[in-house]
C-alpha positions in Angstrom: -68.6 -180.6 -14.1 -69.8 -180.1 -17.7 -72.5 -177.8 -18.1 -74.6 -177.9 -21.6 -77.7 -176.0 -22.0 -79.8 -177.6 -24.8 -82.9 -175.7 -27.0 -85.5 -178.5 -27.8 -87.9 -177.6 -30.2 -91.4 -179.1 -31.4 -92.1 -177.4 -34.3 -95.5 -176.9 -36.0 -96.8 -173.8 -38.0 -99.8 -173.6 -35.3 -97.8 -174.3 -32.6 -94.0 -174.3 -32.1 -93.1 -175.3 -28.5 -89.4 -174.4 -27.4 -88.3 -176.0 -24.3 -84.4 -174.9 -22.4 -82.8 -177.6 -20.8 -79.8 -177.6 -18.6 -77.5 -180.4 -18.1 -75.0 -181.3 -15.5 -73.6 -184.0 -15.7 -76.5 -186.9 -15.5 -78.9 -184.4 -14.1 -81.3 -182.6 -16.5 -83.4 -179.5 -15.2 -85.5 -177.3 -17.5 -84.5 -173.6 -17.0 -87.9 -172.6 -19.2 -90.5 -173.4 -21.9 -92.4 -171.6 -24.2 -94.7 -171.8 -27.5 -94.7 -169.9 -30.5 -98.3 -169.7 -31.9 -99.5 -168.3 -34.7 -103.2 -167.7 -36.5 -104.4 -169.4 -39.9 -105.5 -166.1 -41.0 -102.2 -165.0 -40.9 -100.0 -164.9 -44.5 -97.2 -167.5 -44.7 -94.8 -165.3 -44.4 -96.1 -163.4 -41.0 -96.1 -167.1 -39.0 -93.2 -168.0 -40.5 -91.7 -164.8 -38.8 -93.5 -165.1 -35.9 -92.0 -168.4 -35.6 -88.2 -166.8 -36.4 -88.6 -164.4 -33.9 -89.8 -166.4 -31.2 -87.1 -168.6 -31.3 -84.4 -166.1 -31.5 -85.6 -164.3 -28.7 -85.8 -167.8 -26.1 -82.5 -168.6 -27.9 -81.0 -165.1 -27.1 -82.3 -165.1 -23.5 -81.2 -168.9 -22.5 -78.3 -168.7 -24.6 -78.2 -172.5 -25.2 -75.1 -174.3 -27.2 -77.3 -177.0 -28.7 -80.1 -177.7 -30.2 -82.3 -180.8 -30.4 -85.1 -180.9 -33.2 -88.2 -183.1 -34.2 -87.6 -185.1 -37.8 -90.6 -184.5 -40.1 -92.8 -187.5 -41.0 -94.1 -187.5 -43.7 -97.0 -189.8 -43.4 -100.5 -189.7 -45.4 -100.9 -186.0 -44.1 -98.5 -184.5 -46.5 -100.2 -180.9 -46.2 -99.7 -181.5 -42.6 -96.3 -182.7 -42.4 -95.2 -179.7 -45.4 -96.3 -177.1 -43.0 -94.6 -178.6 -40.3 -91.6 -178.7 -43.0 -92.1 -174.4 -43.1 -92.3 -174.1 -39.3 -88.9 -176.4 -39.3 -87.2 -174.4 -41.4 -87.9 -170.8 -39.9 -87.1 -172.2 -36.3 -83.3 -174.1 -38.1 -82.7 -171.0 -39.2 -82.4 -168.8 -36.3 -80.5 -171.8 -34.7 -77.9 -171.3 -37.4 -77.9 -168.0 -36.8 -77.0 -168.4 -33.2 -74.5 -171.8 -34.1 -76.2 -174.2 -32.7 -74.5 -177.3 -32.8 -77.8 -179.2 -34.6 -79.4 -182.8 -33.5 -82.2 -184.2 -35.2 -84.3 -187.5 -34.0 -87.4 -188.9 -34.7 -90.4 -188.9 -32.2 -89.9 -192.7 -32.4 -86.4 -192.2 -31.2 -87.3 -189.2 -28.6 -90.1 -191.4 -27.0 -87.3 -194.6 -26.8 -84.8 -192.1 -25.1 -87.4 -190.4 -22.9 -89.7 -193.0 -21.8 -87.8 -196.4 -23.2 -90.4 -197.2 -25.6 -90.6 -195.7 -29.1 -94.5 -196.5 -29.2 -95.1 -194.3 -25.5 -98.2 -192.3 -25.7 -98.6 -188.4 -25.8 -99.7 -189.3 -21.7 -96.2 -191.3 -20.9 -94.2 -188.3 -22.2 -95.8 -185.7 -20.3 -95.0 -188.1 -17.1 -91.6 -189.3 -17.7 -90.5 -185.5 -19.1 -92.3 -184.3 -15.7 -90.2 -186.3 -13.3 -86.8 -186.3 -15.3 -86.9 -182.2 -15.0 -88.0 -182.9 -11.1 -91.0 -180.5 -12.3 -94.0 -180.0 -9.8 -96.2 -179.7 -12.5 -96.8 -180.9 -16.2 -95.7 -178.8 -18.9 -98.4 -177.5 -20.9 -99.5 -176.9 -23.5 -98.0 -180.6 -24.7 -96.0 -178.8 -27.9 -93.8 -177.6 -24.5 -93.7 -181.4 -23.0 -92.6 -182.4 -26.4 -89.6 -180.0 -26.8 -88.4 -180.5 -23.4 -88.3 -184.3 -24.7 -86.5 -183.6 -27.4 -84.2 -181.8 -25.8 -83.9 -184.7 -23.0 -83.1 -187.3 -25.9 -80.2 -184.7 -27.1 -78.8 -184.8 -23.5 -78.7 -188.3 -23.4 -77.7 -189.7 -26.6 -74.1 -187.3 -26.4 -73.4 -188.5 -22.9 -73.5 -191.3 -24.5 -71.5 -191.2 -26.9 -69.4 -188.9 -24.9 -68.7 -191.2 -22.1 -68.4 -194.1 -25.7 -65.5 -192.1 -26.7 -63.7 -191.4 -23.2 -63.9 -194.9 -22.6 -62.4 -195.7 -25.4 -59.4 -192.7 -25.0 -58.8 -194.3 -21.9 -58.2 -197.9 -23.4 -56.2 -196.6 -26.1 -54.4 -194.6 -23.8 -53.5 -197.9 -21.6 -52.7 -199.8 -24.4 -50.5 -197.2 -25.7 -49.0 -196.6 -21.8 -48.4 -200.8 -21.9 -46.9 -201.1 -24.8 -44.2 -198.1 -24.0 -43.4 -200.0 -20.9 -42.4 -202.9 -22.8 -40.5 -201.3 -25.4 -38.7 -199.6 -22.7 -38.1 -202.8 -20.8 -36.6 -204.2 -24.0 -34.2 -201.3 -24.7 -33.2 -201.5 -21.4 -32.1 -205.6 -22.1 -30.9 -204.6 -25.3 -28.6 -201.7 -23.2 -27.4 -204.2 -20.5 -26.5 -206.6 -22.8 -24.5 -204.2 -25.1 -22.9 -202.9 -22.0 -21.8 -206.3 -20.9 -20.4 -207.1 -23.8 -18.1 -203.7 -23.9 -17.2 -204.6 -20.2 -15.9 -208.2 -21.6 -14.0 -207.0 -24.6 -12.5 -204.1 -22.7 -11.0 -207.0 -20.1 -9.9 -209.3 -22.9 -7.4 -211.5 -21.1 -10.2 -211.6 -17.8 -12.6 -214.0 -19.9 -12.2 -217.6 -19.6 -11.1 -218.8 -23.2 -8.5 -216.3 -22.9 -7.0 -217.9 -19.6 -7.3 -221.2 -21.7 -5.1 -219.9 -24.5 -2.4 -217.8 -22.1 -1.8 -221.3 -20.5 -1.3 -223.2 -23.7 1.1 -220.5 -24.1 3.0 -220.6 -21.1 2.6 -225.0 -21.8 5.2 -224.7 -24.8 
């Protein structure tokens, strides 16, 4: 059975939430969660770092083959949404450091995957993350139960197009298998009729208009 182990990531210069998730199969469990959180009286450059770091480490201890990422919206907060944009950055770049094979989705489209509505509350998440990972407990703080979304939206949408692609391999594959049978069939006629016709010329006098002309022959 296929085994994937995904990094979801919520990031935010404040708070960066990480969340490992292993997939087997249809089954998702969360192997751990963290969140990377840094002080405003920090310089740019130490949270950035922090942020870096944080993920490194959780990506070198988990060693996960994907990673599954928050698109930034940039609504009327655009201070907001451009520190997010920093935090984003730092945390894709230790990714790409590790090759991470990169998926990025909007919350709308991590909410639809997760819960099966793109408008689900902060509340909805929490739950349906909670009792897709067979957790006893909800993840906290909610930066965690937001990566482990992500990460639960990655897992599904490649099945899916996984199990897309198979399924069509697999009717290619018959159509191909099908259509070898009938060329096979036909070179088989096309053999038995060739061989028949060999058979008749080698017996030359044993085909029926030659018995008609010997007789007409023997007639005169």
């Amino acid at each position: 059975m296929l085994v994937v182990i995904i990094l979801g990531i919520d990031p935010g210069l404040a708070n960066t939430g990480w969340g490992v998730v292993e997939t087997r199969g249809s089954v998702c469990r969360a192997r751990a969660y963290g969140c990377v959180s840094t002080s405003s009286s920090e310089s740019i450059d130490r949270r950035l770092g922090k942020i870096y770091e944080g993920i490194s480490e959780a990506i070198a201890t988990y060693a996960p083959s994907q990673l599954a990422i928050e698109k930034i919206f940039f609504g009327e907060n655009s201070r907001s949404a451009l520190a997010t944009a920093h935090a984003r950055g730092a945390a894709l770049v230790a990714a790409a450091e590790a090759g991470l094979e990169l998926g990025e989705y909007t919350p709308m489209q991590i909410k639809q995957a997760v819960v099966g509505t793109g408008s689900a509350d902060k509340r909805q998440v929490i739950f349906m993350v909670r009792n897709v990972l067979a957790l006893d407990h909800d993840p906290r703080p909610d930066h965690c139960a937001d990566a482990l979304a992500a990460a639960i939206c990655h897992a599904n949408l490649t099945r899916t197009q996984r199990l897309t692609r198979e399924g069509a391999a697999v009717q290619v594959f018959e159509q191909e298998r099908a259509q070898r049978a009938l060329d096979a069939a036909a070179a088989r006629s096309v053999t038995a009729a060739a061989t028949a016709a060999r058979l008749a010329d080698a017996r030359g006098e044993g085909s029926p208009l030659a018995h008609v002309r010997q007789s007409r022959r023997n007639t005169q």
